[in-house]
PAVORO-694807 format. One record per residue: residue number from 1; residue in three letters; x, y, z of N, C-alpha, C, O in turn. Coordinates in Angstrom, 2 decimals, decimal comma. Example, Ala and Ser with C-alpha at 12.3 -4.5 7.8 and 13.67 -1.06 7.14 Angstrom:
% PAVORO-694807
+-----+------+---------+---------+---------+---------+---------+---------+---------+---------+---------+---------+---------+---------+
| pos | code |    n_c1 |    n_c2 |    n_c3 |   ca_c1 |   ca_c2 |   ca_c3 |    c_c1 |    c_c2 |    c_c3 |    o_c1 |    o_c2 |    o_c3 |
+-----+------+---------+---------+---------+---------+---------+---------+---------+---------+---------+---------+---------+---------+
|   1 |  ALA |   13,19 |   -5,69 |    7,80 |   12,30 |   -4,50 |    7,80 |   13,20 |   -3,30 |    7,80 |   14,24 |   -3,32 |    8,46 |
|   2 |  SER |   12,85 |   -2,25 |    7,08 |   13,67 |   -1,06 |    7,14 |   12,90 |    0,03 |    7,87 |   13,41 |    1,14 |    8,04 |
+-----+------+---------+---------+---------+---------+---------+---------+---------+---------+---------+---------+---------+---------+
% end
This chain:
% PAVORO-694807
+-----+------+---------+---------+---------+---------+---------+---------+---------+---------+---------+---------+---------+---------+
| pos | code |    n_c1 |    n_c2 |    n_c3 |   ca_c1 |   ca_c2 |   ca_c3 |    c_c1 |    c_c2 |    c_c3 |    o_c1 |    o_c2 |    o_c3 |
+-----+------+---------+---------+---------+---------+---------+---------+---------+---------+---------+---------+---------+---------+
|   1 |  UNK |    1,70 |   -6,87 |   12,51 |    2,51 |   -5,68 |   12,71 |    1,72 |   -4,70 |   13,57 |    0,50 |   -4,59 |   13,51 |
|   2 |  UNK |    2,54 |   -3,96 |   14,41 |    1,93 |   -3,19 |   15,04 |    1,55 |   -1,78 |   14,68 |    2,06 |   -1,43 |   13,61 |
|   3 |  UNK |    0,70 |   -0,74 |   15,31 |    0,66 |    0,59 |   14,30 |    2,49 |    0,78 |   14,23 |    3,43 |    0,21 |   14,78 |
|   4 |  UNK |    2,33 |    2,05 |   13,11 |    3,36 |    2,70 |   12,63 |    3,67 |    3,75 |   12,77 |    3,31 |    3,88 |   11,60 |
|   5 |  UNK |    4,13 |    5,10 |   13,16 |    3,69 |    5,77 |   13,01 |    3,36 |    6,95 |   14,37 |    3,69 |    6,68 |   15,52 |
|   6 |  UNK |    2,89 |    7,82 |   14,11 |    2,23 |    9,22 |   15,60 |    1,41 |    9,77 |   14,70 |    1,68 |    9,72 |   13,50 |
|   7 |  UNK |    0,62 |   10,18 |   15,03 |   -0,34 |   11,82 |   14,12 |    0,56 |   12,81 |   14,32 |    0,45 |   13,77 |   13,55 |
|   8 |  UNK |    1,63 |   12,86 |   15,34 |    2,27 |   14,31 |   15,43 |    3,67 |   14,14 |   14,51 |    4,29 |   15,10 |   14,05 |
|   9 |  UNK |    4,02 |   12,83 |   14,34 |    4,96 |   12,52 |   13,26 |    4,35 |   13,02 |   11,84 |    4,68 |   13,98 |   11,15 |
|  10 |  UNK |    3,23 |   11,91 |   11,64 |    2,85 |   12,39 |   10,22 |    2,47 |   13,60 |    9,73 |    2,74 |   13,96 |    8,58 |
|  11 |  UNK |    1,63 |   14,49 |   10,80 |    1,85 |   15,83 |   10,46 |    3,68 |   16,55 |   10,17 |    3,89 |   17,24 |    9,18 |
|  12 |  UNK |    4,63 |   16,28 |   11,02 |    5,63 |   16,92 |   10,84 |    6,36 |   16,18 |    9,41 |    7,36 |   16,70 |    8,92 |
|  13 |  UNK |    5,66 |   14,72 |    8,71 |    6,57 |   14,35 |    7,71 |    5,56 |   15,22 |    6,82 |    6,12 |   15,71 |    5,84 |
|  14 |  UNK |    4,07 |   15,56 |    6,95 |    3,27 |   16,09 |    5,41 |    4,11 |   17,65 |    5,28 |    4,14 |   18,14 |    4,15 |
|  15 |  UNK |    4,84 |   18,46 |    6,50 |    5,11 |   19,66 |    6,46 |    6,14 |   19,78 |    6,14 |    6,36 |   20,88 |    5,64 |
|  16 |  UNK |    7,41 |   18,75 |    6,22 |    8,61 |   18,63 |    5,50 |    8,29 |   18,33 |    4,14 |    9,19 |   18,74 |    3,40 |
|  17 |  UNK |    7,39 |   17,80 |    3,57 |    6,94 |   17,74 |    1,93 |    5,79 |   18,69 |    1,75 |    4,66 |   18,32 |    1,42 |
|  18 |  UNK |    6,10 |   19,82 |    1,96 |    5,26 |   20,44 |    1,73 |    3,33 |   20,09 |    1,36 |    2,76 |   20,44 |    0,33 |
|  19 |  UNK |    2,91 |   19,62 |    2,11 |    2,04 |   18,77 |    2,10 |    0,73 |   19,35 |    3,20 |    0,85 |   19,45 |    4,42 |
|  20 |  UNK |   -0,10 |   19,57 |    2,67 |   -1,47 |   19,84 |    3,93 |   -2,47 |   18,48 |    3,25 |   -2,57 |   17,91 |    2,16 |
|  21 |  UNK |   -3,00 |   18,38 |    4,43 |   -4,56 |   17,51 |    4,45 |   -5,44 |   18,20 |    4,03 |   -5,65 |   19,31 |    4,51 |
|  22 |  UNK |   -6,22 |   17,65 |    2,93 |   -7,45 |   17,67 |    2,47 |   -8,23 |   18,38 |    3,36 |   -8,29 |   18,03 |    4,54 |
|  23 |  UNK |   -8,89 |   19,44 |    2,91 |  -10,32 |   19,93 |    4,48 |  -11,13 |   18,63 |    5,32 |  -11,38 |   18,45 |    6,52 |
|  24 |  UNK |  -11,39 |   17,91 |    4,18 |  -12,28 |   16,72 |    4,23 |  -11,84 |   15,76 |    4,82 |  -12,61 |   14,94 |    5,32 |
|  25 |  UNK |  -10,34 |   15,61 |    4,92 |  -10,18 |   14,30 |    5,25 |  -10,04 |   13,75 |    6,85 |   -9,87 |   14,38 |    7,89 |
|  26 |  UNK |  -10,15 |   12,67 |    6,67 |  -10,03 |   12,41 |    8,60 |   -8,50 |   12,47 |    9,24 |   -7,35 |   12,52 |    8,82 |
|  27 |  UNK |   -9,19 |   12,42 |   10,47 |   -8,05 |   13,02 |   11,13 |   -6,93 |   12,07 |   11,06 |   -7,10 |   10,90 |   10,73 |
|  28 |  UNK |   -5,33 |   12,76 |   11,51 |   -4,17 |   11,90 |   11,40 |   -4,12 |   10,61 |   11,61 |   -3,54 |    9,68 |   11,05 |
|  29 |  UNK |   -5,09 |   10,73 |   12,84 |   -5,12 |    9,11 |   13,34 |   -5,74 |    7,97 |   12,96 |   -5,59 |    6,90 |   13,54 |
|  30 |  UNK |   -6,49 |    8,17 |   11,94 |   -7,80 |    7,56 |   10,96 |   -6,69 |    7,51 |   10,10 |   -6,22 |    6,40 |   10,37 |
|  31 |  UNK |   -6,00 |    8,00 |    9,25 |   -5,62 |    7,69 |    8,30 |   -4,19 |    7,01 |    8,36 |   -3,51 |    6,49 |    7,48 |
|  32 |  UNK |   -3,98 |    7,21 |    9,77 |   -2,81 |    6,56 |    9,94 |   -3,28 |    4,74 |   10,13 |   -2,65 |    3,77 |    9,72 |
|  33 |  UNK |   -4,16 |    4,73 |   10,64 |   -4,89 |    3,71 |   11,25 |   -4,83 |    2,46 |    9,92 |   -4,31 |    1,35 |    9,96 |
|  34 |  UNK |   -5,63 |    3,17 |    8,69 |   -6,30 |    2,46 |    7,01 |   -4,78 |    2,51 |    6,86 |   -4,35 |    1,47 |    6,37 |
|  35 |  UNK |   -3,84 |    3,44 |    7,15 |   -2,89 |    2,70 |    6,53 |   -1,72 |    1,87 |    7,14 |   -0,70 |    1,47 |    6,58 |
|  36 |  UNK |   -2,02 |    1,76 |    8,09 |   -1,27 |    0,05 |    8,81 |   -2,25 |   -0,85 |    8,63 |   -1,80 |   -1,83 |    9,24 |
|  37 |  UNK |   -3,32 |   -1,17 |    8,17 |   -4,32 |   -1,61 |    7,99 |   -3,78 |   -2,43 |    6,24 |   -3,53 |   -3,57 |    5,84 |
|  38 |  UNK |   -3,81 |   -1,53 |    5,85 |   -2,98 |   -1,41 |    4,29 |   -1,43 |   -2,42 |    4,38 |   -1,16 |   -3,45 |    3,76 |
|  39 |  UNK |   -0,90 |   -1,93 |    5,03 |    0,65 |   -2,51 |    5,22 |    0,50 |   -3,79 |    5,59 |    0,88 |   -4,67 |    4,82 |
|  40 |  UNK |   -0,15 |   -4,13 |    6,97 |   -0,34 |   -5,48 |    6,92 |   -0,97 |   -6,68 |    6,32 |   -0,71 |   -7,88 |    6,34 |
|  41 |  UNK |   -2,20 |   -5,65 |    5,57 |   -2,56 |   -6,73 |    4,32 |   -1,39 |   -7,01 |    3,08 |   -1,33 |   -8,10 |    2,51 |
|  42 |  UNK |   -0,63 |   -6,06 |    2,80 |   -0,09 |   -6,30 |    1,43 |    1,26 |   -6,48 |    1,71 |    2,03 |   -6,75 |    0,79 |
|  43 |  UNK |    1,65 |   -6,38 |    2,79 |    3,18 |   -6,43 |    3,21 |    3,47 |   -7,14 |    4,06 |    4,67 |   -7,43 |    4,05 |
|  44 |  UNK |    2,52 |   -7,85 |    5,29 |    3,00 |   -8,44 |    6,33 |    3,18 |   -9,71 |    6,44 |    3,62 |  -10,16 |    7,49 |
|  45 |  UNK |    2,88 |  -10,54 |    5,37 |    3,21 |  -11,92 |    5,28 |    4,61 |  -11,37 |    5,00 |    5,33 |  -10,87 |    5,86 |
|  46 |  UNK |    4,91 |  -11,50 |    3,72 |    6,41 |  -10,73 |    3,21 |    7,04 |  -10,03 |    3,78 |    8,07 |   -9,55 |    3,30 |
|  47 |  UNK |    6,58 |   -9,74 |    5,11 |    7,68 |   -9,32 |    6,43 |    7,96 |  -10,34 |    7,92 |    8,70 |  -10,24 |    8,90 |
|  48 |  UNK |    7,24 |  -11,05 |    7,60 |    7,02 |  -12,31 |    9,00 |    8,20 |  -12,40 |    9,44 |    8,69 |  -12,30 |   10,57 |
|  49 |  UNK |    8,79 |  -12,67 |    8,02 |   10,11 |  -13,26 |    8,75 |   11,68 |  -12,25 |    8,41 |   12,73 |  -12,50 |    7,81 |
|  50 |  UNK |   11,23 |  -11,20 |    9,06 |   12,30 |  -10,00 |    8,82 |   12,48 |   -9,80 |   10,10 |   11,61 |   -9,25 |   10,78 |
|  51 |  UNK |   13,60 |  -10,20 |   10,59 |   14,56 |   -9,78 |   12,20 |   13,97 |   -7,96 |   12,25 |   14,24 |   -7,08 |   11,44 |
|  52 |  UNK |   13,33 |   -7,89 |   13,19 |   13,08 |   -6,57 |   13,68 |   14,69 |   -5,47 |   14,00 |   15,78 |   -5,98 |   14,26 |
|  53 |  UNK |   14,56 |   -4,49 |   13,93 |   15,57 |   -3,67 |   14,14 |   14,59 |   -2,45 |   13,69 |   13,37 |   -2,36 |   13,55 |
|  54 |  UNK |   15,92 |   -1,36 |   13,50 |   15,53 |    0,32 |   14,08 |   15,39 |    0,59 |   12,22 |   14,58 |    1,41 |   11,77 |
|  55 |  UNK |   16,00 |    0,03 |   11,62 |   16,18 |    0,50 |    9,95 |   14,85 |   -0,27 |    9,77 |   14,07 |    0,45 |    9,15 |
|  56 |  UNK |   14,42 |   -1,22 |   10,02 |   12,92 |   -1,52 |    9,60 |   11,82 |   -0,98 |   10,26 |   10,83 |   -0,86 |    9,54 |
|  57 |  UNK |   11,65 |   -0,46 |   11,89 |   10,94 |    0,20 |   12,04 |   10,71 |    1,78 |   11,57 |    9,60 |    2,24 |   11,35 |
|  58 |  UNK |   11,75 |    2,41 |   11,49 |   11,75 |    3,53 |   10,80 |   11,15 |    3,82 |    9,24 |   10,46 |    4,78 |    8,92 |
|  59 |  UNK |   11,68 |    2,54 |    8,21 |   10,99 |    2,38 |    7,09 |    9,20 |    1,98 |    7,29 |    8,32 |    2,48 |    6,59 |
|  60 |  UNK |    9,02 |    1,19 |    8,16 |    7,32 |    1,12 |    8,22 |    7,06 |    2,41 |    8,30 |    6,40 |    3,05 |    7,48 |
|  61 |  UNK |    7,66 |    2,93 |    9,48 |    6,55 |    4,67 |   10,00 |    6,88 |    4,99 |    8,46 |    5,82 |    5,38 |    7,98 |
|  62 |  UNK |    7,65 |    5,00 |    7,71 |    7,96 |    6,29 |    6,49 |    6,65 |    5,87 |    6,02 |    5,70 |    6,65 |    5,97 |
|  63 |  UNK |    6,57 |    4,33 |    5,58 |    5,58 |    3,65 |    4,38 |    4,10 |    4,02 |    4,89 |    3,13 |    4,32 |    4,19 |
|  64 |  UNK |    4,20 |    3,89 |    6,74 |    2,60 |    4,03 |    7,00 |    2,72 |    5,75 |    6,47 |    1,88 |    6,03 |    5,61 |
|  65 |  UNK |    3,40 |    6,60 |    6,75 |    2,63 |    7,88 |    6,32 |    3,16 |    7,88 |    5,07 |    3,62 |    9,02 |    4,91 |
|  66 |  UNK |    3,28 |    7,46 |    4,44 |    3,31 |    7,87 |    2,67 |    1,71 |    7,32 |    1,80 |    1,12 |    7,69 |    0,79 |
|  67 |  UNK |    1,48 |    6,24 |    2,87 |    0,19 |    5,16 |    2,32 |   -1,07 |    6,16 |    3,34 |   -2,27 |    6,23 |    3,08 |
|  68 |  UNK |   -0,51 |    6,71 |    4,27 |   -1,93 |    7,82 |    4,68 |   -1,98 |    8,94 |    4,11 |   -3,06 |    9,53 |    4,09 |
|  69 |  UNK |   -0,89 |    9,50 |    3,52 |   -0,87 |   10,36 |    2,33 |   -1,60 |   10,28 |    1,44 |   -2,23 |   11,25 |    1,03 |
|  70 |  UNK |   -1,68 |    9,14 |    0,94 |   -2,21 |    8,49 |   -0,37 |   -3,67 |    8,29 |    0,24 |   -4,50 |    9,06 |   -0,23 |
|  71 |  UNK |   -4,00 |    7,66 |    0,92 |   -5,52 |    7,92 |    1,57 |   -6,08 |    9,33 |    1,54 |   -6,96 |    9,51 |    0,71 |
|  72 |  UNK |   -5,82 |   10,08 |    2,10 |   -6,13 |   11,26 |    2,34 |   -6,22 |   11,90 |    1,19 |   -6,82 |   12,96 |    1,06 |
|  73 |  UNK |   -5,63 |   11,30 |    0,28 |   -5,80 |   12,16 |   -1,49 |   -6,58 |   11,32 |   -2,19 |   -7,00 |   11,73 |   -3,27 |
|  74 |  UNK |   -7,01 |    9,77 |   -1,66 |   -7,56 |    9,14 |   -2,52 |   -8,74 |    8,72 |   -1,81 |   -8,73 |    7,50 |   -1,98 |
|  75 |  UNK |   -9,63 |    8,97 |   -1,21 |  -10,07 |    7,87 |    0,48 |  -10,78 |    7,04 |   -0,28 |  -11,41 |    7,14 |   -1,33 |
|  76 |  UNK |  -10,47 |    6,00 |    0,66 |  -11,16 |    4,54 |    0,32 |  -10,40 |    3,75 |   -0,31 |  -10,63 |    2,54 |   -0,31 |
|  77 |  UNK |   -8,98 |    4,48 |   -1,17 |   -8,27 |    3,49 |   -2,25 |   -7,23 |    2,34 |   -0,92 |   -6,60 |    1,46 |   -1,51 |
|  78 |  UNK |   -7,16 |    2,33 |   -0,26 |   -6,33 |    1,59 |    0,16 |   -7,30 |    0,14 |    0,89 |   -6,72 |   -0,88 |    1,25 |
|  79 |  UNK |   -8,58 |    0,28 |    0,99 |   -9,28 |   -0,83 |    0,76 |  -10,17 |   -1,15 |   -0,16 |  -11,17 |   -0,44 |   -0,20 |
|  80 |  UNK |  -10,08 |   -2,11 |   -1,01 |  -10,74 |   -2,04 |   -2,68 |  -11,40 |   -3,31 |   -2,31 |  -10,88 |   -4,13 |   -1,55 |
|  81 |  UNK |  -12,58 |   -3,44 |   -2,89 |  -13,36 |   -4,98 |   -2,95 |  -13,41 |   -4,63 |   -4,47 |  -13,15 |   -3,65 |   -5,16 |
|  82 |  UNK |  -13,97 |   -6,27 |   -4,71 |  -14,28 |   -6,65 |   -6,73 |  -14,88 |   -7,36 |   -6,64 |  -14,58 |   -8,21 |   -5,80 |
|  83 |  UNK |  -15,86 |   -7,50 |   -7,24 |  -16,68 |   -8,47 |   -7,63 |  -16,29 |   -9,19 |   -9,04 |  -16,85 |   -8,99 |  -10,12 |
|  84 |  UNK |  -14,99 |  -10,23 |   -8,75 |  -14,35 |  -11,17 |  -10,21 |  -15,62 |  -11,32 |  -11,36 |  -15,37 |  -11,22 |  -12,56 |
|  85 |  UNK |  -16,91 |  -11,56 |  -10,90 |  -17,94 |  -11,83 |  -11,95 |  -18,22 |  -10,82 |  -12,64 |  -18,23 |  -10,94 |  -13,86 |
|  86 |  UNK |  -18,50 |   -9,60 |  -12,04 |  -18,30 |   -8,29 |  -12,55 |  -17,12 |   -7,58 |  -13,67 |  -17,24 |   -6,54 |  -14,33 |
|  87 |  UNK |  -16,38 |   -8,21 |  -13,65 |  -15,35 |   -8,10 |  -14,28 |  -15,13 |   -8,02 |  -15,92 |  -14,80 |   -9,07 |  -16,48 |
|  88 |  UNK |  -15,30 |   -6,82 |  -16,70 |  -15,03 |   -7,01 |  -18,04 |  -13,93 |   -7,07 |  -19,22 |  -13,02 |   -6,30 |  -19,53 |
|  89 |  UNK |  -14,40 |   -8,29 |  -19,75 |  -13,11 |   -8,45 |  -20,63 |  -13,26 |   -7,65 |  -22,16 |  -12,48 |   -6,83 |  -22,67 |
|  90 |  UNK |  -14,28 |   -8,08 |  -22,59 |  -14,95 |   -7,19 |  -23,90 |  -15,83 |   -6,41 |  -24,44 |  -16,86 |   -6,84 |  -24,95 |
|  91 |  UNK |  -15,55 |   -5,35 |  -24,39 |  -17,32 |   -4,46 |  -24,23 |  -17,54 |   -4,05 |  -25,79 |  -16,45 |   -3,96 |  -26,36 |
|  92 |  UNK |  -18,15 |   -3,89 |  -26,24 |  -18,66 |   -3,80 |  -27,81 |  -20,28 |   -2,58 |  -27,55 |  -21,34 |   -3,09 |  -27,20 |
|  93 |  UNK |  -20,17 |   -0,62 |  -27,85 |  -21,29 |   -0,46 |  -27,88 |  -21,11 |    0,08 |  -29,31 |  -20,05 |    0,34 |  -29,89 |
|  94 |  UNK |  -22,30 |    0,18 |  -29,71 |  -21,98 |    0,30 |  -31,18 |  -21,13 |   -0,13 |  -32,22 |  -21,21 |   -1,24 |  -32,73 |
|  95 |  UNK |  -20,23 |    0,86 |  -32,59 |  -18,97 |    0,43 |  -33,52 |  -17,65 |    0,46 |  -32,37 |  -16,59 |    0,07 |  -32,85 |
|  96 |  UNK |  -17,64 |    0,69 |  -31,56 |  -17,17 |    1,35 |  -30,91 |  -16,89 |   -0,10 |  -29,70 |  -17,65 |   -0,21 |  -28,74 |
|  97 |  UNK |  -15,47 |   -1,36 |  -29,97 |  -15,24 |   -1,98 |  -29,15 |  -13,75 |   -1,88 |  -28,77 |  -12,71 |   -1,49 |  -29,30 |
|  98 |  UNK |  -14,26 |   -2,59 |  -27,23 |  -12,77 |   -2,63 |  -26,39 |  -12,80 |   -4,24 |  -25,56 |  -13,66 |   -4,96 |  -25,06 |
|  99 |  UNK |  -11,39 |   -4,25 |  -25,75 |  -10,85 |   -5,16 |  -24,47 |   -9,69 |   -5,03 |  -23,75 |   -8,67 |   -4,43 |  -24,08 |
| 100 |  UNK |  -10,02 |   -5,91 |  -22,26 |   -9,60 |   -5,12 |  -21,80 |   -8,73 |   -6,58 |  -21,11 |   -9,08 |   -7,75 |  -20,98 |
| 101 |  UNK |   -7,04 |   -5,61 |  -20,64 |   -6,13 |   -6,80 |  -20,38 |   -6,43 |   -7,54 |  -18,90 |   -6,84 |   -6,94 |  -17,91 |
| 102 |  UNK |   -6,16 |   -8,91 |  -18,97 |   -6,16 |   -9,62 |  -17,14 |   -5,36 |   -8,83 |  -16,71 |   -4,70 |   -7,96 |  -17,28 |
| 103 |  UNK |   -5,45 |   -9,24 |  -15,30 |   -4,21 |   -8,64 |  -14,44 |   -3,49 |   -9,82 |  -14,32 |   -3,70 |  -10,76 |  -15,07 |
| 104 |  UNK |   -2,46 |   -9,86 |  -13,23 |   -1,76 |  -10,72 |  -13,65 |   -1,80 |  -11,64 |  -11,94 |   -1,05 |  -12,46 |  -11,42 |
| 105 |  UNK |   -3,17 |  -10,89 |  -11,50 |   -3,37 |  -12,05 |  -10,01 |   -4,93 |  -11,88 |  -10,37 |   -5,54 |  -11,45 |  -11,35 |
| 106 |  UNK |   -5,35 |  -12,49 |   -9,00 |   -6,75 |  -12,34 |   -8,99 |   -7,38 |  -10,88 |   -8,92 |   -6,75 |   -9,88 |   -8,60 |
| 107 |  UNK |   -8,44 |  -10,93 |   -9,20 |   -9,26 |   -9,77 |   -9,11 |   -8,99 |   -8,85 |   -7,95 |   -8,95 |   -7,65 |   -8,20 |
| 108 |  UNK |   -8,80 |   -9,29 |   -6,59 |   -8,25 |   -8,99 |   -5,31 |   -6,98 |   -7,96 |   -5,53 |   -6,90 |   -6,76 |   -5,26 |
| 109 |  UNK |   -6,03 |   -8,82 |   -6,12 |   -4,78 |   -8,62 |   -6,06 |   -4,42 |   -7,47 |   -7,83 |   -3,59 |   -6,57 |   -7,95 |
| 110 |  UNK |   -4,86 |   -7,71 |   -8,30 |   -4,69 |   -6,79 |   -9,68 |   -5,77 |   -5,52 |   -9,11 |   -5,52 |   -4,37 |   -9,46 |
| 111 |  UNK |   -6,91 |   -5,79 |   -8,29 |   -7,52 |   -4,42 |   -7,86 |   -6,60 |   -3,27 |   -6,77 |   -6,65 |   -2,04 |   -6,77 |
| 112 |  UNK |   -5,98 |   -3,96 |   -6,10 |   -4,92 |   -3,59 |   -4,69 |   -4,07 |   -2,42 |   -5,00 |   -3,53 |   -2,82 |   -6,03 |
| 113 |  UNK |   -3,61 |   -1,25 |   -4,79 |   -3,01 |   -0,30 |   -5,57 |   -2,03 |   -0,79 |   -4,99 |   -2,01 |   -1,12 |   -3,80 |
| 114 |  UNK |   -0,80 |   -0,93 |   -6,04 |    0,58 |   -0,57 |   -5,66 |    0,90 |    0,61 |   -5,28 |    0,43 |    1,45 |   -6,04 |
| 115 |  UNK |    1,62 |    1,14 |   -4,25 |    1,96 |    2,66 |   -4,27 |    3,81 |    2,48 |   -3,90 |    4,36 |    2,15 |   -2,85 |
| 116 |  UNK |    4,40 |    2,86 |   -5,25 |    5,71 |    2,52 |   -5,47 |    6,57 |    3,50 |   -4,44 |    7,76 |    3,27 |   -4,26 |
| 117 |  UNK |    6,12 |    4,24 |   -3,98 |    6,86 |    5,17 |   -2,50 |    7,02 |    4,03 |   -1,48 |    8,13 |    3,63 |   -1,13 |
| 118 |  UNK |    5,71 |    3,45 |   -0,95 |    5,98 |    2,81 |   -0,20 |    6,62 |    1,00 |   -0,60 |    7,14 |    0,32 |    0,28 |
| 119 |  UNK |    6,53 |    0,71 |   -1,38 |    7,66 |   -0,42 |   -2,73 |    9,02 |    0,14 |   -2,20 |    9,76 |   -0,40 |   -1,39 |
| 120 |  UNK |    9,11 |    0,80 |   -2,55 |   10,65 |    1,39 |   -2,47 |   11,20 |    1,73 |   -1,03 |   12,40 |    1,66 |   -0,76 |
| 121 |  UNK |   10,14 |    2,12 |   -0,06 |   10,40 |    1,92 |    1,38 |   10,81 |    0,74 |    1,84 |   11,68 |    0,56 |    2,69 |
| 122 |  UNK |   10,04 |   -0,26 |    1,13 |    9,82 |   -1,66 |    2,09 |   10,73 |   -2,72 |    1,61 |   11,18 |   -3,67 |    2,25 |
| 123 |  UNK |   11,00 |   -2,26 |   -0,15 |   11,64 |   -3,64 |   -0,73 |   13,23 |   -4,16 |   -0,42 |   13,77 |   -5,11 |   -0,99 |
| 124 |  UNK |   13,85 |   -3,35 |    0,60 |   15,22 |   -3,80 |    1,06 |   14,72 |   -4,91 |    2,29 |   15,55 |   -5,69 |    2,76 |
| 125 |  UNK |   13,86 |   -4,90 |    2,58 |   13,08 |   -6,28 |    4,31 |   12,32 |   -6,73 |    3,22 |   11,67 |   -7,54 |    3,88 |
| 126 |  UNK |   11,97 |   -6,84 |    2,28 |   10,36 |   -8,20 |    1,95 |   11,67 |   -9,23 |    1,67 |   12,83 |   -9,00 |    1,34 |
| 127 |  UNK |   10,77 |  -10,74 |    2,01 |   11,01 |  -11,56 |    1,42 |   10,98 |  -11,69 |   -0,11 |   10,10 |  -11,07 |   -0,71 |
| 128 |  UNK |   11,81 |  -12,39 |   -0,76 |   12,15 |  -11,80 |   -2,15 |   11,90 |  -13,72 |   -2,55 |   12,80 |  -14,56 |   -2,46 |
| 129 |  UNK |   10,26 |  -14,03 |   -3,05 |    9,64 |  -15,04 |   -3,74 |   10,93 |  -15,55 |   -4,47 |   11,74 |  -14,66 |   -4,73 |
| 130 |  UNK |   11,20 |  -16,51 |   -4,76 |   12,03 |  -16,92 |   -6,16 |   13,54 |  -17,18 |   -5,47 |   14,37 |  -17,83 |   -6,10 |
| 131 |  UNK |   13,68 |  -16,92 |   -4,83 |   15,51 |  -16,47 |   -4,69 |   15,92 |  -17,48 |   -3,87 |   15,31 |  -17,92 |   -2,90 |
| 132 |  UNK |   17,13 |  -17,87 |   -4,36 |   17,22 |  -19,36 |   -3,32 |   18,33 |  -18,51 |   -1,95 |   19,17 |  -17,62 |   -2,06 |
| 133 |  UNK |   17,98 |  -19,06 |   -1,06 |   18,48 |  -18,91 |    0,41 |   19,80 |  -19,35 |    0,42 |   20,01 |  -20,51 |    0,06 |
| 134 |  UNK |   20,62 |  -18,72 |    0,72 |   21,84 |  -18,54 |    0,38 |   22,90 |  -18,60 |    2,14 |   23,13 |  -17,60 |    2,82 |
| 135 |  UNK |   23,24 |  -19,65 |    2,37 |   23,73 |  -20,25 |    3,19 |   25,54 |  -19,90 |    3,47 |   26,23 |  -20,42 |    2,59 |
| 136 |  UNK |   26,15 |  -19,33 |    4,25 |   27,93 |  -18,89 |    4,46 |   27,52 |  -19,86 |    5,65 |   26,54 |  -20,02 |    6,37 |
| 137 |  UNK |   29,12 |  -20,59 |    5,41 |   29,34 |  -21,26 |    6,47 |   30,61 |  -21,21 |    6,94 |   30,91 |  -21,83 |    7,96 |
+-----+------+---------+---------+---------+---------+---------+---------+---------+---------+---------+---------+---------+---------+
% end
């Protein structure tokens, strides 16, 4: 997928939601950047095969600035590493134990934030796993 998106867009969508950038954070174009970066890791297989048009490009730009939103309030969350070995299931200090639930993919994929703004942008184009292909003739 290609970028998504303007810095002069995403500024005019953070000011329609009442929305300023962080002092700290990088500029429009950095964060626009991590988050097509973002989209195509977690979305772009599950878009391969979506006929391009104007209702799907318009939904990416929304998703890339809702997911640089979310950068800019979170930085760094939209690329996560794990170390699976690292990973605890039962910790016991004192009297005082816990466990703790799997996710329900790999370490990768249960670390990955969902961000249900952009879910809800995208889920009318993903390919939909499970569903049998449904043929009019």
């Amino acid at each position: 997928m290609a970028g998504h998106g303007t810095p002069e867009g995403f500024t005019t969508w953070l000011a329609a939601r009442g929305h300023d950038l962080p002092d700290d954070a990088p500029s429009p174009a950095i964060l626009l950047q991590r988050a097509d970066d973002y989209l195509d890791a977690v979305y772009g297989a599950r878009l391969a095969n979506t006929e391009p048009s104007d209702a799907l490009s318009l939904a990416l730009e929304r998703a890339a600035y809702a997911a640089a939103w979310h950068e800019a309030q979170n930085p760094g969350s939209l690329s996560v590493s794990v170390v699976a070995s690292q990973q605890v299931k039962r910790e016991k200090i004192d009297v005082i134990e816990a466990e703790y639930f799997q996710g329900t993919g790999g370490a990768l994929a249960t670390a990955t934030p969902q961000l249900s703004l952009v879910d809800g942008i995208l889920t009318p184009f993903l390919d939909k796993p499970g569903l049998p292909t449904i043929f009019v003739v």
